[in-house]
C-alpha positions in Angstrom: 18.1 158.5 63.9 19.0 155.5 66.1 17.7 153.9 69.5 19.3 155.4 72.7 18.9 153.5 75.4 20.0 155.5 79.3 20.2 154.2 82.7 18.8 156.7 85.0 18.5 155.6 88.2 21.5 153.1 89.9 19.7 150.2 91.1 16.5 150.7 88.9 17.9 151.1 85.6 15.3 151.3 82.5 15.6 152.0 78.7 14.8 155.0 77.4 14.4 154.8 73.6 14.7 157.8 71.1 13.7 156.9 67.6 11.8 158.3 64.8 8.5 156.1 63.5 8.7 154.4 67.3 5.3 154.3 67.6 4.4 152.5 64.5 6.2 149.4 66.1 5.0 150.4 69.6 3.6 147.0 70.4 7.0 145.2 69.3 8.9 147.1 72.3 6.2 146.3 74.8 6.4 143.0 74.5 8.7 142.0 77.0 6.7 144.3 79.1 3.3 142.8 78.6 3.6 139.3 77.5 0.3 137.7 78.5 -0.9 140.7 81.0 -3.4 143.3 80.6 -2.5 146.6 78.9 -4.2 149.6 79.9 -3.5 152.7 77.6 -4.4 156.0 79.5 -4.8 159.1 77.3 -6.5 162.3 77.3 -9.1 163.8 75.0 -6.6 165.4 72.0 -4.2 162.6 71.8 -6.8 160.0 71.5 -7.9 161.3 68.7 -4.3 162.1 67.0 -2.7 158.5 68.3 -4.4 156.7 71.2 -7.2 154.6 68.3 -4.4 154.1 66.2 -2.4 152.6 69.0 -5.2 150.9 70.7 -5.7 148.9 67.2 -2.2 148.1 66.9 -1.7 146.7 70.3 -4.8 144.5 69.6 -3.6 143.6 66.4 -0.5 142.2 68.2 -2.7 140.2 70.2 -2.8 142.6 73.4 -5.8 142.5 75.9 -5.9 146.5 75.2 -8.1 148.6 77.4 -7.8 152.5 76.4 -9.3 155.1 79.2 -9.5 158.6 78.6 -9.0 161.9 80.3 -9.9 165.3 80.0 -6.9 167.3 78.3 -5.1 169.9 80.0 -3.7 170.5 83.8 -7.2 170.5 85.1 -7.5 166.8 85.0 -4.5 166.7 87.5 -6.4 165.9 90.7 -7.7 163.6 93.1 -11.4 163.4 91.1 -9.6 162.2 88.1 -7.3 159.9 89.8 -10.3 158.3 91.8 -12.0 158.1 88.4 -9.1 155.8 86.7 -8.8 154.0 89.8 -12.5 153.0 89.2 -12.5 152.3 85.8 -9.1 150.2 86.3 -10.4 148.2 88.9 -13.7 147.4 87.2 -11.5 146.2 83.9 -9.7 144.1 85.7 -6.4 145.6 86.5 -3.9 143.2 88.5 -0.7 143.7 90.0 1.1 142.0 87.1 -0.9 144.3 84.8 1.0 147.3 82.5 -0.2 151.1 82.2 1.0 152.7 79.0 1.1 156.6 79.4 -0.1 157.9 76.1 0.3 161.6 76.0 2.1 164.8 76.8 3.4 165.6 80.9 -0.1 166.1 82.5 -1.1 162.2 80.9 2.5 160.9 82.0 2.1 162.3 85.4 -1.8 161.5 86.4 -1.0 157.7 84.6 2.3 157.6 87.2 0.3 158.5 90.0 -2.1 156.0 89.7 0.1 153.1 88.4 1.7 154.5 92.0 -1.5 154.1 94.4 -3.4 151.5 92.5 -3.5 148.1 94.4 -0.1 149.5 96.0 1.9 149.6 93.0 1.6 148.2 89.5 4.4 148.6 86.1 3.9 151.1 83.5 5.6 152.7 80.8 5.8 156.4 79.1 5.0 157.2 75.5 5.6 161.0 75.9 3.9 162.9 72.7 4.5 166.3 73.3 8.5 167.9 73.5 7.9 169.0 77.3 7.2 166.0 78.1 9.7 164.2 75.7 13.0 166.0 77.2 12.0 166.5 80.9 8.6 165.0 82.3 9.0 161.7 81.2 11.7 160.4 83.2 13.0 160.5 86.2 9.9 158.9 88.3 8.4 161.9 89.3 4.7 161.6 89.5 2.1 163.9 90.9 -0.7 165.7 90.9 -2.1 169.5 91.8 -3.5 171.0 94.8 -5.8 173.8 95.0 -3.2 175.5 97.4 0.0 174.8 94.3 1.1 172.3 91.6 2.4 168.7 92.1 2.2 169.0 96.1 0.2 165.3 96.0 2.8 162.8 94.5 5.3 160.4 94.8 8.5 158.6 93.3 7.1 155.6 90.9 9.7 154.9 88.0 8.7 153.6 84.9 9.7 150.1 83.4 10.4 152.2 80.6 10.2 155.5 78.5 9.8 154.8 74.5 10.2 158.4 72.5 9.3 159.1 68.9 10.7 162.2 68.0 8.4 162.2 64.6 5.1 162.8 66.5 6.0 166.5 67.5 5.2 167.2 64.0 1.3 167.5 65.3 2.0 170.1 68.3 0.5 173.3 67.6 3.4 176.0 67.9 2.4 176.8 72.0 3.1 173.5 72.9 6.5 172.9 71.1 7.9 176.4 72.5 6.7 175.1 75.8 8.8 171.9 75.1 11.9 174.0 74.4 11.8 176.3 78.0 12.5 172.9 79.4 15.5 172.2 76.9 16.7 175.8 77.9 16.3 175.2 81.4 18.3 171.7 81.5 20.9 173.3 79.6 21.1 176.2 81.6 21.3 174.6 84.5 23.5 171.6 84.2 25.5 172.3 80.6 27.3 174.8 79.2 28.1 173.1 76.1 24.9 172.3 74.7 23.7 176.0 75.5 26.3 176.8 72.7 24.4 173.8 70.9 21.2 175.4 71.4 22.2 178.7 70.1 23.8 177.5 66.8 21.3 175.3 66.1 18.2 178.1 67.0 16.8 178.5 63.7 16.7 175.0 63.2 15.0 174.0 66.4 12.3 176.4 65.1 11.6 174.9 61.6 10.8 171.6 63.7 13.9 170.0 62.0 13.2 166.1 62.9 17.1 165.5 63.7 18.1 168.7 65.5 14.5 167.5 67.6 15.9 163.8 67.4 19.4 165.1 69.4 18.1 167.8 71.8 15.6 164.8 72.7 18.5 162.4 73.5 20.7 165.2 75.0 18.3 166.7 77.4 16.9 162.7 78.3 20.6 161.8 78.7 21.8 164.6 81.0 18.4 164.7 83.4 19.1 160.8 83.2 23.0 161.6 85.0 21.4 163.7 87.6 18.7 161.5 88.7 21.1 158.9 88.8 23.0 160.8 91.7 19.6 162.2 93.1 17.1 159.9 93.0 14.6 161.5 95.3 15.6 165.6 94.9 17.1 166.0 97.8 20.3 167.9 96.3 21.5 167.9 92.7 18.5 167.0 91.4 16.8 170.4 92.9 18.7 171.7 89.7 16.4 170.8 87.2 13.9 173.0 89.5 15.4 176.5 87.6 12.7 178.4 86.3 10.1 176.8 88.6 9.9 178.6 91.6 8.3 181.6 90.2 7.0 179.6 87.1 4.6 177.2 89.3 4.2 180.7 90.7 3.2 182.6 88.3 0.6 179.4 86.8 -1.3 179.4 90.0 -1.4 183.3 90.1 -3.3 183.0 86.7 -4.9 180.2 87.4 -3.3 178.0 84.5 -4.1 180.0 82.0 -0.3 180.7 81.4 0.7 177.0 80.6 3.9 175.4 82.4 6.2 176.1 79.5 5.9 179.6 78.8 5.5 180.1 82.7 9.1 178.4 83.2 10.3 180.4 80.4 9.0 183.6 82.5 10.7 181.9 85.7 14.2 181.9 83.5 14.0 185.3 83.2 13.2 186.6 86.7 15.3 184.0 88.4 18.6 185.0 85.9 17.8 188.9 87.0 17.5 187.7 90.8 20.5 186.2 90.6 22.2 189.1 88.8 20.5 191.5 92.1 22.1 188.9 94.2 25.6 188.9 93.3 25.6 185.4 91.3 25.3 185.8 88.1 26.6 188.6 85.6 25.3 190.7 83.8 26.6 189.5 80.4 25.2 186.2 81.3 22.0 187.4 82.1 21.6 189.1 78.6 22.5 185.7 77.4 19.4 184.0 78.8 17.4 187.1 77.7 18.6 186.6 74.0 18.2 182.7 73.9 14.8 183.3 75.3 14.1 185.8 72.4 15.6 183.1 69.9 13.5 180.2 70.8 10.3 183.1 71.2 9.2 182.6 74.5 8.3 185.1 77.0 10.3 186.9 79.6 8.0 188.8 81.4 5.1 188.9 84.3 1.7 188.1 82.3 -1.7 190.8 83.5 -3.5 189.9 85.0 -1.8 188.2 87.7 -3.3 187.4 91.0 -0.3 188.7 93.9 -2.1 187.1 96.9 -1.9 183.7 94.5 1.6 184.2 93.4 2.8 184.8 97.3 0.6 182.2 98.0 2.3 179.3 95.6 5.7 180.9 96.8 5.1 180.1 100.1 3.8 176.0 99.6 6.6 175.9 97.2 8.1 171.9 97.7 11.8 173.6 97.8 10.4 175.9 100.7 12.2 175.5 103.9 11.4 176.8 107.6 13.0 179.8 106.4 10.6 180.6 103.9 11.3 180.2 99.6 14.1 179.1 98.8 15.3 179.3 94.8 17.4 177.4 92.3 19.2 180.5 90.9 21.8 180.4 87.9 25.3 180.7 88.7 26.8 181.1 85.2 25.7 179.4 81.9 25.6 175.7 82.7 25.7 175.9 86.6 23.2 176.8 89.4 23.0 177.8 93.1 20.8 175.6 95.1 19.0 176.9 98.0 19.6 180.6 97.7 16.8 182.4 100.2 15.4 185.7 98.4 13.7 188.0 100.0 10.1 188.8 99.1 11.0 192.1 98.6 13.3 191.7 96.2 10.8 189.2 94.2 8.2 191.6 94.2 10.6 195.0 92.7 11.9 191.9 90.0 8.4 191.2 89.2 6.1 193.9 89.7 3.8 191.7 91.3 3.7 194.1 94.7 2.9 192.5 98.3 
C-alpha cells in the first residue's frame, strides 16, 4: 500500500497519509511538525493501552519532549469538563503557541483534541492519528471539531484544521467488530451521497470489507479521505455542498440523543440511512428500486436499519429541533436523490418522520 497524500482545503492545504505500519515510523513524519517543540499526545483510556505507551516511547526515543494525557473513552468525555480538564493539564506542562497536539485515537479523541488545540492560548497546531475506521474515512479531516451539548451532539465547536492527518490502515485489525461496522456506515454514507461508482465498489468488494482484508481497508480508506477531501475543498465551512456528507445524521444524531448514546454514532447513522432513503422515497425523490438498494447494502455490511426500543420521542423531537442544519422553518434533511447524489435542504414534516419511524409525537 503506498502514501497518499490530498489537499483538502484551497488555501490551507495538508497531507493526508494512508499507509500500512505508519505508526511504527510515526515520529519520522512528525518531524517537520515538531522539530524542537513540545509534543503533547492526547488519548483516551483503550487506545492508551493498545498504542498510546508504545507511541509515547517511540516519540521519546526520537528525542521528542513527549507528554501523553489521557481521557475517558467513549462520547461521554465530549464536553466542556473534559475540555477544561486538558486545558489544565496543557497549561501546567507547558504548552506554547508553537507547541504540537497529536490526536491519538478514534473520532471522539480527534474531535475533543481539535477543540482544544482550537481554544487553547487562541489556537495552537496539531495533527490526527485516527485509530478507529470512522474516524479513518470521515472524522479525521475536514477541520471539523466539536464537542456535545446536553440539548444535542457537536452544537459547541469550531473549524480548526489539522497540520496533518497520518492513517495506518493496519491498526483496525484491533477494533472489536461494533466499531469497524460503525466505520463502514460512514463509507456507505460518503458513497451514497457523493459517488455512484464506488457504491458499485462497495458492493463487489462486500465480503471482503467484512473479513477486514488490509488492502480492500487500505482503498476504501483513501477513497472515502479523497472524495470528503474534494468536497471540503469547495465547502470549507458547510454552508452548501458540504451539508452532503450530513446523510444519515439528521435522524442518526437523533436517534443517539433519544437513547442517550447507548446506540453509538455508527450504527445510529446506519439507522439514519435507512429512514432518510424511505423519506425520500414518501417524498417523491428517490425510487423505490434505489431505496431497496440502500436496504440490501445495509444488510451486506450488517448494520441496522431500524428504530432501536427503547427510544425516548420527547428526546428524538428534541435533537430534531437543535439540529445545526435546522433553519427558521424547522428540520431541515440531507435526503438521497439517487445512488451517488443528495437533496440538500429538503423540509419534512414531523408527521411524516414520526409514521417512518414509529417514534409518535
Amino acid at each position: 500500500m503506498t502514501g497518499v497524500r490530498l489537499p483538502p482545503v484551497r488555501g490551507k492545504s495538508y497531507p493526508v497519509v494512508v499507509q500500512a505500519g505508519l505508526l511504527r515510523r510515526l515520529p519520522v513524519y512528525l518531524r517537520s511538525y515538531a522539530q524542537g517543540v513540545g509534543v503533547f499526545l492526547i488519548t483516551d483510556s483503550t487506545v492508551r493501552r493498545l498504542y498510546g505507551l508504545h507511541v509515547l516511547h517511540l516519540l521519546r526515543l526520537h528525542d521528542f519532549p513527549a507528554i501523553q494525557i489521557d481521557i475517558p473513552a467513549g462520547e461521554p468525555s465530549k464536553n466542556l469538563h473534559v475540555v477544561e480538564m486538558l486545558h489544565t493539564a496543557l497549561l501546567e506542562a507547558g504548552i506554547r503557541r508553537d507547541s504540537l497536539i497529536v490526536a491519538l485515537g478514534g473520532g471522539v479523541v480527534g474531535d475533543i483534541a481539535g477543540f482544544v488545540a482550537a481554544t487553547i492560548l487562541r489556537g495552537v497546531r496539531y495533527v490526527q492519528v485516527p485509530t478507529t475506521l470512522l474516524a479513518q474515512v470521515d472524522s479525521s479531516v475536514g477541520g471539523k471539531v466539536a464537542i456535545d451539548h446536553p440539548l444535542g451532539k457537536n452544537l459547541i465547536g469550531a473549524f480548526h484544521h489539522p497540520s496533518a492527518v497520518f492513517i495506518d490502515p493496519l491498526v483496525l485489525r484491533t477494533l472489536v467488530p461494533l466499531e469497524f461496522r460503525n466505520g463502514l456506515a460512514e463509507v456507505l454514507k460518503i458513497a451514497l451521497a457523493l459517488d455512484a461508482d464506488f457504491v458499485k465498489w462497495v458492493e463487489r468488494h462486500a465480503e471482503s470489507l467484512r473479513k477486514w482484508n488490509p488492502t480492500t481497508l487500505a482503498t476504501i480508506v483513501s477513497r472515502s479521505v479523497g472524495l470528503k477531501a474534494a468536497v471540503v475543498e469547495k465547502d470549507e465551512k458547510e454552508s452548501g455542498l458540504r451539508m452532503a456528507l450530513n446523510l444519515g445524521h439528521t435522524i442518526g444524531h437523533a436517534l443517539e440523543a433519544a437513547t442517550a448514546y447507548r446506540v453509538s454514532h455508527g450504527y445510529a447513522v446506519s439507522v439514519g440511512l435507512s429512514v432518510e432513503a424511505e423519506l425520500a422515497v414518501r417524498l417523491g425523490y428517490l425510487r423505490r428500486r434505489d431505496a431497496e438498494r440502500v436496504q440490501r447494502l445495509l444488510r451486506a455490511m450488517h448494520l441496522p436499519n431500524r428504530i432501536p426500543r427503547p427510544c425516548s420521542a420527547s428526546a428524538f423531537y428534541a435533537a430534531l429541533g437543535v439540529d445545526k442544519k435546522s433553519g427558521s422553518a424547522g428540520p431541515r434533511f440531507v435526503l438521497p436523490s439517487g445512488i451517488g447524489r443528495c437533496a440538500i435542504g429538503v423540509p419534512v414534516s414531523m408527521d411524516l418522520v414520526a409514521e417512518v419511524t414509529g417514534i409518535r409525537l
